[in-house]
N, C-alpha and C positions, 0 to 999 in steps of 0.2 A: 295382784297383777294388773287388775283395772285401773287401782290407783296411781299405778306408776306410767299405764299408757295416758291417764290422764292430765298427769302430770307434763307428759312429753307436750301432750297438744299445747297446753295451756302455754310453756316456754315458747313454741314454736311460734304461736298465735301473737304471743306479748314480742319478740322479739321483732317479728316484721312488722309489728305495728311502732317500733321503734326505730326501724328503718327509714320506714316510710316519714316519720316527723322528722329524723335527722337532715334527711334528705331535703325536705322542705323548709328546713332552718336555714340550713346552708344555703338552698336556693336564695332566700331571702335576705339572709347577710348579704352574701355576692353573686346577687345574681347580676348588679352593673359591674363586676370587674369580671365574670365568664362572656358578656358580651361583649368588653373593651378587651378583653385577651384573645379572642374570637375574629374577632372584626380583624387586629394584627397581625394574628397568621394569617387571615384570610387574604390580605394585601401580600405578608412577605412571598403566600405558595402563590400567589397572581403573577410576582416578580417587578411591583411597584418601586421598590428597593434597587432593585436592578438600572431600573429604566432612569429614579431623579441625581441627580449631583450626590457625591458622594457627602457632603456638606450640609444637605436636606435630610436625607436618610439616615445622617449621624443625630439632627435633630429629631427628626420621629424616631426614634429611637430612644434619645431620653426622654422625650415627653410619653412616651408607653411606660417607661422602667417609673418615671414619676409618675404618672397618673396610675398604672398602676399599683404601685407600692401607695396611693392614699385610698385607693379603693378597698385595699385590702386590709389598712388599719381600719376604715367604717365598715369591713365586712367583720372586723375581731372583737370592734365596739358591741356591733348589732346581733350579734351570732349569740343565740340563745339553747343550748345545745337539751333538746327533750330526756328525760329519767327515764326508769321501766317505770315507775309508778305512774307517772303520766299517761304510757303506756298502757297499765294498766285500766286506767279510770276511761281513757278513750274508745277499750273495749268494752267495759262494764257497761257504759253508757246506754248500747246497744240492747240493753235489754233490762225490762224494768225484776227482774229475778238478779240483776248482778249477780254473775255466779265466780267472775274471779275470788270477788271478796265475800264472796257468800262461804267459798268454799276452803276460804282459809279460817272458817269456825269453828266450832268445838260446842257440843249435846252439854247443856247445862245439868241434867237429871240423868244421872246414869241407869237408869233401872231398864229389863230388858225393853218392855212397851217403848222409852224413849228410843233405842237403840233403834230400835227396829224403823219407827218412824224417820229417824237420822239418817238412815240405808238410804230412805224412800227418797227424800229430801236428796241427798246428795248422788242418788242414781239420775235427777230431774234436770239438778244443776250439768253435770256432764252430758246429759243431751244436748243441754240448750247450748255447750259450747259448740256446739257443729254451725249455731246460728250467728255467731259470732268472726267476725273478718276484720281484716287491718283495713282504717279509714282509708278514701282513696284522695282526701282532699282535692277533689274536683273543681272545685269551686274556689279552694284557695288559691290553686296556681293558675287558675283564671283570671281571680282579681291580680294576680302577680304576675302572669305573662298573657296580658289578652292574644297576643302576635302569635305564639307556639315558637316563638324564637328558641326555646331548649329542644325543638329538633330540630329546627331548619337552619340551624347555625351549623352545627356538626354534621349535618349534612350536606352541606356547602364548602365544609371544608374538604371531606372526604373528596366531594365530585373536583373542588381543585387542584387537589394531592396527586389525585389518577391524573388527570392531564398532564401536569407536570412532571410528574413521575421519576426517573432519575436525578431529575434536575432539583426536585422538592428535599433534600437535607440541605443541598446547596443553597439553594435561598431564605431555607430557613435559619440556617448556621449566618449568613451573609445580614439579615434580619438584626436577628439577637448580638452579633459583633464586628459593628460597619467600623466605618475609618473615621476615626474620634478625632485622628489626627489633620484629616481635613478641616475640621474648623482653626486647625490652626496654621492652615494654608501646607499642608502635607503634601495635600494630592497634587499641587504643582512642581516640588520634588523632583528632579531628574536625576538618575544614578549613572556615573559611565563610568562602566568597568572593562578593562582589558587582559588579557593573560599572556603573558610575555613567558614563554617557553627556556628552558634551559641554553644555552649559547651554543654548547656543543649539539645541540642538534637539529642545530640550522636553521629552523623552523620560523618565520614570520611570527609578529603579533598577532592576536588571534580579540577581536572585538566580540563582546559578548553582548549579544542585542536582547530585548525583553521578551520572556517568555521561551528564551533557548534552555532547551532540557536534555540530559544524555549526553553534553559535549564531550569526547575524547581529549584530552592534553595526554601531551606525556609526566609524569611521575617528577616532583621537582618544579613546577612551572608553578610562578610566582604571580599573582594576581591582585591588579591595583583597583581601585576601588573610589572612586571621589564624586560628592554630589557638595550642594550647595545646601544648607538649612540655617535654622534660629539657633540649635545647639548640633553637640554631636553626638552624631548617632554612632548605632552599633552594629558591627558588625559578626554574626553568627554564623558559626563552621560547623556543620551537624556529619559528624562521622561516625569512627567507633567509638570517640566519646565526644563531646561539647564542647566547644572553644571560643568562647566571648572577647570581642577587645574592641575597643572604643574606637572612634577614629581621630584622628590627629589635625588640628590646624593648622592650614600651611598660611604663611605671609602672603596669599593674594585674595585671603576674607573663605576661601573653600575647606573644604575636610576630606581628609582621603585616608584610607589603610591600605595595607601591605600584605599578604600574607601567602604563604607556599602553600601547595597543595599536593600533598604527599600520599593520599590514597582519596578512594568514591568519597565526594562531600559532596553538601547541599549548603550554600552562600544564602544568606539573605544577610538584606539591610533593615533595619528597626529602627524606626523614630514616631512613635506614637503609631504604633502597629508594622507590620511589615512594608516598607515601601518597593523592594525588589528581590529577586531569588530566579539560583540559577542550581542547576544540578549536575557537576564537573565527576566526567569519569578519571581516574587517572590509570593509563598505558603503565605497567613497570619498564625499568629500564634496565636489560637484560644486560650480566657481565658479559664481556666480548668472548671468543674464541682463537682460539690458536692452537697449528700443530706443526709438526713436522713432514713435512711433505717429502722431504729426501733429509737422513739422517746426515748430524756434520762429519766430513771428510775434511781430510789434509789435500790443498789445492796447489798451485802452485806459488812459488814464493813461502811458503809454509804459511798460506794463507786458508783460515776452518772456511768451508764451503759448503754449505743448506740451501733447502730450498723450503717455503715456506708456506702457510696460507692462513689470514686471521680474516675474522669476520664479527661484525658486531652494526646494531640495529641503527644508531646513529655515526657511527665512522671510531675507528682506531686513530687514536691522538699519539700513542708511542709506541713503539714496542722493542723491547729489549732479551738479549741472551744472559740468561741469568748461572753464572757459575759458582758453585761448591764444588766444597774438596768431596773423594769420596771418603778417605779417612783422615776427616776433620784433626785439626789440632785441639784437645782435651783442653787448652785455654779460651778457644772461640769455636766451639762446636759447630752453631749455627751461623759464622760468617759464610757472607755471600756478597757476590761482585756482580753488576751487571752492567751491559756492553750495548749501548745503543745499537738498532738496527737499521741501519737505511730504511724507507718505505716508500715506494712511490704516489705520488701525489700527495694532497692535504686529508689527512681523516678518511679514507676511504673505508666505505661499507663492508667491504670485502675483495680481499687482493692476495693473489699469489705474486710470487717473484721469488728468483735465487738472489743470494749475499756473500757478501765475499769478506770476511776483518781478516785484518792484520792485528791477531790477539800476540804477537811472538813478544813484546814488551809487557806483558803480564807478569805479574806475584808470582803466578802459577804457573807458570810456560815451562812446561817439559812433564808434567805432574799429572797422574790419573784422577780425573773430576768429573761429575756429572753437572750437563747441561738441558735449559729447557727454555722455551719460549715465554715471554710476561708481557700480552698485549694490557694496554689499557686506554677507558674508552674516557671520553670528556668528562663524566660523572666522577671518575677518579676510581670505577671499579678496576676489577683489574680480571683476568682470565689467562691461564696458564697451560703449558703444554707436559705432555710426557716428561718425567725424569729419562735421557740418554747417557750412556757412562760414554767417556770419550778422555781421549790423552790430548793434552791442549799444547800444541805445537811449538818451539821454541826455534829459538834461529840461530844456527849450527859456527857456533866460533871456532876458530881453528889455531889462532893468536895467544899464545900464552897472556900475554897482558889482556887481551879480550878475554878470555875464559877467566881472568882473575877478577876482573872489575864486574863481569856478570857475577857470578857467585858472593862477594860482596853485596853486591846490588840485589839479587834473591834472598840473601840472610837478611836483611833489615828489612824487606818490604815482607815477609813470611810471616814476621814475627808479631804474633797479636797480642802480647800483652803489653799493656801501659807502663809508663814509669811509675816508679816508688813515689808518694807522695816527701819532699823533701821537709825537714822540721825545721821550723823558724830559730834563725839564731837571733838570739835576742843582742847578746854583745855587739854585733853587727852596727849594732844603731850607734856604740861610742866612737871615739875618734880614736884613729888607726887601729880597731879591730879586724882581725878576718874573717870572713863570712865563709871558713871553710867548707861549710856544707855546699853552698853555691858553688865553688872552686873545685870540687869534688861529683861531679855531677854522673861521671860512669857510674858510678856507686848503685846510682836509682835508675839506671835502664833496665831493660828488661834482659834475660839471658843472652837470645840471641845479634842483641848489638852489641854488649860486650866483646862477642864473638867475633863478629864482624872486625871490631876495634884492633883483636889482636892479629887476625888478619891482616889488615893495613898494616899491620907493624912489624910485621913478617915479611911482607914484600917489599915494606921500602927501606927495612932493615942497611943503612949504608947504599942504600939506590941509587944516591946522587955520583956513584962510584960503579957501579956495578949494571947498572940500568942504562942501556944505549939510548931509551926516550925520554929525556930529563920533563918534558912534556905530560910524560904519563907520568914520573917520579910525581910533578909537584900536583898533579889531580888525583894521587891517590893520597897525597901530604892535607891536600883539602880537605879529599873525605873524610881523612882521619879528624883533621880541626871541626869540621863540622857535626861529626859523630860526639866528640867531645864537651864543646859546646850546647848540646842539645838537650832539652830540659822535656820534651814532650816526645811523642811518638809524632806526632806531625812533621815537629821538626828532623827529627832522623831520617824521617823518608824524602827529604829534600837535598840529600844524595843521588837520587834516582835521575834525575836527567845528566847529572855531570858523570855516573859512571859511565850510562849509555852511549853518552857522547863518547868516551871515552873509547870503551867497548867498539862504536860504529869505527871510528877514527881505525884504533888498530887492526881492523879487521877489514878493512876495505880503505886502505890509506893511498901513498904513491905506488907508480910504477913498481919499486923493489917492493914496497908492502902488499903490493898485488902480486906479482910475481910468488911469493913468499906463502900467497894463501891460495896461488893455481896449483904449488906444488904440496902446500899442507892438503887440500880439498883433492890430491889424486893421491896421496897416500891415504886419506881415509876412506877414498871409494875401495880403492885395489883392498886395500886390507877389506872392507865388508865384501867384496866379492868372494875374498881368498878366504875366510873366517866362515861363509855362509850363513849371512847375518839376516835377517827376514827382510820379507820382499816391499816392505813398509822405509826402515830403514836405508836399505838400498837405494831407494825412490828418494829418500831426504836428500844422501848426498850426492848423489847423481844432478838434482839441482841445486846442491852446493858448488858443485864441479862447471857446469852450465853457466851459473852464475860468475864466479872467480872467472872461466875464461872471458865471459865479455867484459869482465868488471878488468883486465889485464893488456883484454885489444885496445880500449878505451885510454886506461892509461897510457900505453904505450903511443898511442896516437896522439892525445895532449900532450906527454913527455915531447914529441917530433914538433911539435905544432910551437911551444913554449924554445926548442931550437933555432926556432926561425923560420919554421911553415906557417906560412897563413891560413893555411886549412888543414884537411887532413892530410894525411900524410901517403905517398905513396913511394914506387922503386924507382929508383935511378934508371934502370934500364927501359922504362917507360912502359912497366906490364902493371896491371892494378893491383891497388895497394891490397893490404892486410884487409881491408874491407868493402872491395871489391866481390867482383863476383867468386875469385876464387877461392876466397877466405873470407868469414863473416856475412857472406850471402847465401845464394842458396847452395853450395856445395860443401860449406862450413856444416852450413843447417843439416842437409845431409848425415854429415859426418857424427853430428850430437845424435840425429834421430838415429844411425847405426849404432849407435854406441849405448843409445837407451833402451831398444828393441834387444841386442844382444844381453842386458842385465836385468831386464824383463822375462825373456825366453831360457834364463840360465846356462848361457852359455861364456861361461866365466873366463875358461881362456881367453878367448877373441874375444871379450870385453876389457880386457886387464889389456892386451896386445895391441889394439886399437886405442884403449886411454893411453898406455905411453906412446904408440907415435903420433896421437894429436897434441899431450903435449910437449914433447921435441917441435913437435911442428911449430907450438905457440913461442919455446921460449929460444926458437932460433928466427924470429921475427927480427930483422933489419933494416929501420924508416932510415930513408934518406934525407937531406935536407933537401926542400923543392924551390922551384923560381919564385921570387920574391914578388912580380911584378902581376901578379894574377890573383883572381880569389879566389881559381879554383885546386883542385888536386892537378899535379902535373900528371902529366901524362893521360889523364881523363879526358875522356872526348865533352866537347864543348868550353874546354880552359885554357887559359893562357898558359904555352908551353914555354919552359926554359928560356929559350931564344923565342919569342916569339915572331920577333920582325923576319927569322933569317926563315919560318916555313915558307914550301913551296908553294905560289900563288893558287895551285889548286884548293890546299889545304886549309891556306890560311884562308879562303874566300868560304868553304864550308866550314871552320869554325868560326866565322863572324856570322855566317847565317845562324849556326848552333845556338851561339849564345844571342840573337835576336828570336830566334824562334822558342828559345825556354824563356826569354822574359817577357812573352806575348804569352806563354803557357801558364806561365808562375801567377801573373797579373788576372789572365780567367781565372786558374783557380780560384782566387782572393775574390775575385768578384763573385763567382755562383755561390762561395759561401758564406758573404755578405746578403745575398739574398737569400738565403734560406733562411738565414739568422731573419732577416726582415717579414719573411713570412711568417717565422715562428715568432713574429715580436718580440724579437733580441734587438739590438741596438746592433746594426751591421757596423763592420771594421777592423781591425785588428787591433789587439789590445796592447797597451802603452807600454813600449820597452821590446815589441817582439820587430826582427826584423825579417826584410823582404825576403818573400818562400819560407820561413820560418815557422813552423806552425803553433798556434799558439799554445801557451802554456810550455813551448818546450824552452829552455836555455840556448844561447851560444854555444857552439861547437857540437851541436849533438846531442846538451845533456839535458834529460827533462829533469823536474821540478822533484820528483821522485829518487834522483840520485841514477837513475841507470842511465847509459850511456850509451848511443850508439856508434858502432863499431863499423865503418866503412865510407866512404867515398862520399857520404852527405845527404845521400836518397835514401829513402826510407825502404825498409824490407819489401821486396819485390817490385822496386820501382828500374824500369830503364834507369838505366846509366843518363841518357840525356834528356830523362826528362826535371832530372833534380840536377841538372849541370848551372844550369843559370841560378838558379835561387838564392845565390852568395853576392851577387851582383849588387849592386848601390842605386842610387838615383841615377848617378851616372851612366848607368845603361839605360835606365829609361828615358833618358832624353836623347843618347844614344839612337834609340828605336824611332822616339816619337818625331825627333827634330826639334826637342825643344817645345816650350809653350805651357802650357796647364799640365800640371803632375796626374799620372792616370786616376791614381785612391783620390783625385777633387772631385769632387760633382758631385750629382746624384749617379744614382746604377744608372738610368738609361745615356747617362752621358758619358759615362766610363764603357759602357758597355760601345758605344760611339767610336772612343777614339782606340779603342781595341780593334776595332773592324776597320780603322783609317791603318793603323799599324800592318794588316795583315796585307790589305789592298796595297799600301808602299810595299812589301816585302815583295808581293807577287810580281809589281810592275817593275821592280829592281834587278830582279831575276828572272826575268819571261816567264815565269810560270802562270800567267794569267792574260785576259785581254788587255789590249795595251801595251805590251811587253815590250822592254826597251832591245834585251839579248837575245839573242838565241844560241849562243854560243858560250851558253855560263855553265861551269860548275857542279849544281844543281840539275840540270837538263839529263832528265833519265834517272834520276835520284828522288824526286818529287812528285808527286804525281798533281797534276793541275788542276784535274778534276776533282780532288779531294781541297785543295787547298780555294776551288767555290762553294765547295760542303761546306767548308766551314765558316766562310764569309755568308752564306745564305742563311747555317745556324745562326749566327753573331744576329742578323738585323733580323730573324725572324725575333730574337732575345729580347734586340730595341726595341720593336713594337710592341711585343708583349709590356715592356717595361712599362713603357707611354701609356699600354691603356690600364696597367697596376692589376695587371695580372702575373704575381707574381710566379705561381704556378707552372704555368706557360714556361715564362722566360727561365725558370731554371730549369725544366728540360732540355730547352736549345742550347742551354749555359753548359748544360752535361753534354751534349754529341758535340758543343765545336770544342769541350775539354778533350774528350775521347782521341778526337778526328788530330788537335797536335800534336796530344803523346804521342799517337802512330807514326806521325811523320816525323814528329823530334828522334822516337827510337829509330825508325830506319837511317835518319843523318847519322846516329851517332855508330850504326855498325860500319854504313859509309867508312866514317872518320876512323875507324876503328882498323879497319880494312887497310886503308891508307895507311895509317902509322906504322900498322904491322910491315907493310910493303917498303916502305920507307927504311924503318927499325932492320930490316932481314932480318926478323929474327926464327931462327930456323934451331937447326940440331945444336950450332955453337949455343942457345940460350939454353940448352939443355944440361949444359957442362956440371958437375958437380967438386965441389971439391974433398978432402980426405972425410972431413966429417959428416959427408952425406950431403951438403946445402949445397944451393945454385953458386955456383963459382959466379955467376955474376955479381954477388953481395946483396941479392932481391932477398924478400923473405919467401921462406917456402911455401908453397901453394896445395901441398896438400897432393900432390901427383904422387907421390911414395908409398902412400896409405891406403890399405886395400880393402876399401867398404865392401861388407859383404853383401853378396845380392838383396834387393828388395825383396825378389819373392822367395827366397830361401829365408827372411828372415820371416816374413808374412804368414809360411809353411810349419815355425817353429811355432808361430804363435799360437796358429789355431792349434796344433796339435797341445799346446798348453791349453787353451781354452777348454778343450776338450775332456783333457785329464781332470780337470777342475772340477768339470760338469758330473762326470761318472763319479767323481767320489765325491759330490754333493747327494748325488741319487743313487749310490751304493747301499746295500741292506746288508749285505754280507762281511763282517767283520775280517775274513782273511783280505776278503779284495780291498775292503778301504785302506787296510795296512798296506797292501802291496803298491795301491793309488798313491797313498802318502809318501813311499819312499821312492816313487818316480816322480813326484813334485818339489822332493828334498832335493834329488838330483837337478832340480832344474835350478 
């Protein structure tokens, strides 16, 4: 046990004395590169580095990596690394017993006496190791470091380290790897970079200055990149993975890249180290939203009606109604159709509003489908609303030939499969061969054109014979050539506007072709009355009945007008025509809304009873032919009558006021909404082709652009009679008015608005109604009031001034009260003139005459006096008590009551 704790000392002993020489070897190798290593951290934790050109610090930099890497091969020359035996002997020295090596001996004489002495000897030796210690060469590293620099150097570094503190890896990483590329003129390097955002959302360029970190873009923004250098550098994208690419020289000696930034990156640029870096968040760009805010309904017109609301982070670019069938055709399961939507304004963030299509020329119109909204946003995402099932509306023909051209026209556009691919005849290519496959082309259509084909061939079967509209014969002779001809599905559905046409024609043609679809469209009401057909369907053709009738006044009026009326048409007897107030105004209107409230409320009798005598009423309508010599209706107040020269001077003196005070009325109109236009930054005026009082966008005669037609005397729904009397009038009244000189629509508005207020001022002083007054004995006196007619002279020039100072604002309010201020007095002339006529006319109990068929024996058309609207509030009475029924068997629990509810809703 002794020998082995012996043993431990002696290792321990040799080992640190082995230490200690390494230790002092090494110093001696390198001890000038611990101080030249020493010295340059102790500069880079100073932040010497920091403070010189980066150009400087790139060279002490290599002159450290150099001098030291030569210190360090003469520290590998000189380096003499000490043994344990050396070790040994260093120890030994120490004492003139050597007992290291004393005691790795061995007793030459084995006998016990030796033995014992051997004991003695080697118990002495291990004493004396107690007197033995590891050299401390004191002396040596004196002659080698007289200074103590091996502490005062690490301790210098430490005390700069603390001061520095946070700051000290920075300088020392900054130390060990400067900008190498400044010696090669790096560090003057300028990078400008900017991020140019996605289009769609709106967003300005965004300049990225140095040292910007954290920037938000949105997701998609494209980032340019251009400096100036010797070669090209690189540009580095550090995301979820690495993306390197060079940059690009452009023809004016620079270098630039390009590059999207589609999630969080970190940008730098590299050319002999980094020269710039920025750290871009990117925003995602959320798909839009949309819903239905009001499910679609059948509107009027059988137009679908929703109401909406989309919403999205950078604005809605389109949004559409997207339709499928519900039970798809097994050849196109998943076709689908979709139907732009109106929107108001460009891209908005977020927008409700109701919409109105006219889907009735659809594939699918009459057919059960579901519908759902498809906003989408600039990015091209897209975001979608609820599936709605819905019946998609069609437009109710009543025309045999119309009901046949649609249903041809829905066979071929229904039909989703493609043609047969057709097989090449080769013979084709000789001379006089036939390309019968070509010539054969029905062959490779899809089933239901075929169908269609035969179709046509069924209708016009001998049509040229048999078919009273040689017109329709040869456009369904078309269809069929074009059906025939057709090698593609594209081209088959290029039938589709010649049927429609075709379709619209029959069904809304002339007078008889009107007529013809008043009395088709009140045999299909009466019949869903009398059938008890649901309260949806009722509603379809109730304005199909609606429609036919103004679609039948209108004709009828053109029929009169194409006789020889230059306007509309009205009675010989000199009572107002078919669209007049007492037909086609408001007591026509009446009449529909009684008649829609009674098929509404289920009261079927009185609805079926009142459609026949309104229409008897419509189709014992009888225009006269009117005086030639006027533009307006005869017998209307403010128009030239029959005779006009032989009225009585009273008469004739207020219808020349009439028809000056509606062309002073007509000419404001045009003016306020000339300036509205101009405030809204429209281009004020009327637009090319529309005449005076004409409003725009609508036709001659009444008809708008839309095909409907107005029915009556020329004024628009609810307008006096004289305030739309003059608006047929020519230039010729306006010089009439003005005296000649500058046409009113020249100038600018404050000038126009000028010789409007000269107009009124002559009118006034013509007829004593104002200061100055030449009469007092006209006409007018007691019919006008004076005070009103400087109302409206006072509006007028409050209007000019407003004009002059372009306030536009202004002057269309004063534009609106002295509008207001001459309808009031143009209507009161015209019941004047009205009054007069009648007095004149006598028309009394003789105009009431009837003859056997029930009509005015005078030859007028009926007025509608026969037909016995049922009261408002009796019909008002039926409603709510329907409303009501409605309500109780929505919130009924009880299974006998909701049956008993049901079958007094069926009654209705």
């Amino acid at each position: 046990m002794a020998d082995t704790d012996g043993m431990k000392a002696i290792n321990a002993k040799v080992s640190a004395t082995w230490r200690t020489l390494t230790l002092f070897a090494l110093g001696r190798a390198f001890w000038p590169l611990f101080v030249f290593t020493c010295l340059f951290i102790a500069m880079a934790l100073a932040g010497v580095f920091d403070r010189v050109q980066p150009a400087i610090g790139a060279v002490m930099t290599l002159v450290f990596f150099i001098g030291g890497g030569l210190l360090l091969l003469r520290g590998l020359r000189r380096y003499d690394a000490p043994t344990r035996q050396a070790a040994l002997q260093a120890l030994d020295r120490q004492s003139d017993l050597r007992p290291l090596t004393s005691l790795a001996d061995r007793p030459a004489d084995p006998s016990r006496g030796a033995q014992t002495l051997w004991r003695h000897h080697r118990a002495r030796l291990l004493s004396e190791l107690g007197n033995l210690h590891p050299p401390s060469l004191s002396a040596a590293w004196k002659a080698l470091d007289p200074y103590f620099l091996r502490a005062i150097l690490p301790a210098a570094l430490i005390a700069i380290a603390v001061i520095a503190w946070s700051d000290a890896p920075g300088r020392v990483y900054r130390a060990f790897a400067p900008d190498y590329g400044a010696l090669m003129g790096a560090d003057d390097m300028v990078v400008e970079a900017w991020i140019t955002p996605p289009e769609h959302t709106g967003r300005a360029p965004i300049f990225l200055k140095p040292g910007l970190d954290g920037l938000r873009i949105p997701k998609g923004s494209e980032v340019t990149l251009r400096t100036q250098a010797p070669s090209a550098p690189r540009l580095v994208m550090k995301g979820r993975k690495t993306h390197k690419q060079a940059f690009v020289a452009t023809p004016d000696g620079a270098f630039e890249a390009k590059a999207k930034v589609m999630e969080d990156t970190r940008l730098s640029v590299r050319w002999w180290g980094e020269r710039a870096a920025w750290r871009l968040l990117a925003s995602p760009d959320d798909p839009p939203t949309v819903k239905f805010v009001v499910i679609p309904s059948v509107g009027k017109q059988d137009r679908i009606e929703f109401t909406w609301s989309a919403s999205d982070d950078y604005g809605v670019t389109a949004l559409e109604l997207a339709i499928s069938l519900r039970d798809p055709n097994p050849a196109a399961p998943d076709a689908e159709d979709r139907m732009p939507v109106p929107m108001p304004g460009v891209t908005p963030t977020e927008s409700t509003d109701a919409a109105q299509l006219d889907l009735t020329r659809h594939r699918w119109a009459g057919l059960p489908v579901n519908v759902r909204l498809v906003a989408t946003d600039g990015a091209g995402q897209e975001g979608t609303s609820d599936s709605v099932p819905f019946i998609l509306p069609e437009k109710l023909f009543l025309e045999p030939i119309a009901r046949v051209a649609q249903e041809v026209r829905v066979t071929v556009l229904r039909e989703p499969r493609p043609y047969a691919e057709l097989p090449k005849n080769e013979d084709a290519l000789h001379q006089d061969a036939l390309n019968a496959e070509a010539a054969n082309r029905l062959a490779a259509a899809p089933p239901d054109v075929q169908k269609a084909v035969l179709m046509l061939d069924a209708v016009t079967y001998k049509g040229e014979q048999f078919m009273p509209d040689l017109a329709a014969f040869f456009a369904f002779r078309t269809a069929r050539g074009v059906l025939a001809a057709a090698s593609t599905k594209e081209e088959a559905d290029a039938i589709d506007p010649l049927l429609w046409a075709l379709a619209l024609k029959s069904e809304y043609g002339s007078s008889a072709d009107a007529l013809r679809r008043l009395e088709a469209a009140r045999k299909a009401l009466e019949q869903a009355l009398r059938d008890g057909a649901s309260e949806d369907e009722i509603k379809r053709r109730m304005e199909a009945f609606k429609d036919a009738a103004s679609n039948y006044l209108a004709a009828k009026m053109a029929e009169a007008i194409a006789n020889g009326m230059q306007d509309a048409p009205s009675n010989e007897d000199g009572q107002q025509s078919a669209g007049g107030p007492n037909l086609g105004g408001q007591d026509f209107e009446d009449m529909l809304k009684a008649l829609q409230d009674l098929t509404e409320t289920g009261a079927t009798d009185q609805a079926r009873q009142l459609l026949s005598d309104i229409t008897n009423m419509l189709q014992n309508l009888e225009f006269q032919k009117g005086g030639g010599g006027g533009k307006g209706m005869p017998g209307m107040p403010g128009e030239n009558a029959e005779n006009d020269e032989d009225l009585p001077p009273e008469e004739q003196e207020l219808t020349d006021a009439m028809k000056r005070l509606s062309d002073i009325l007509r000419e404001q109109r045009q003016l306020n909404d000339d300036t509205l236009a101009q405030e809204r930054g429209e281009r004020p005026g009327q637009q090319p082709g529309t005449e005076p009082g004409q409003q725009q966008g609508q036709q001659p005669g009444g008809e708008d652009p839309s095909g409907d037609q107005q029915a009556g005397n020329g004024s628009q729904p609810g307008e006096t009679p004289g305030e739309g009397s003059g608006d047929s009038q020519s230039a010729d009244n306006e010089q009439n008015g003005s005296g000649g000189g500058k046409p009113i629509t020249e100038g600018t508005l404050a000038e126009r608005q000028a010789r409007l207020g000269e107009l009124v001022e002559k009118l006034a002083r013509e007829k004593g109604l104002g200061q100055g007054g030449e009469a007092g004995d006209d006409a007018l006196a007691g019919r006008i009031d004076p005070d009103a007619m400087e109302d409206i002279r006072r509006a007028q020039r409050q209007a000019e001034d407003a004009l002059n100072r372009g306030n536009g604002r202004s002057a269309a309010r004063n534009q609106e009260q002295a509008t207001q201020l001459l309808s009031e007095q143009s209507r009161e002339l015209a019941q004047a003139l009205d009054a007069i006529r009648a007095a004149r006319n006598g028309e009394g109990d003789a105009g009431n005459a009837k003859d056997p068929f029930g009509r005015n024996a005078s030859g007028s058309g009926s007025n509608g006096d026969n037909v016995n609207i049922p009261d408002v509030g009796e019909r008002q009475r039926a409603k709510d008590i329907l409303d009501e029924l409605r309500r109780r068997y929505n919130d009924a629990d009880d299974e006998d009551e909701r049956e008993y509810l049901r079958r007094l809703l069926e009654r209705f």
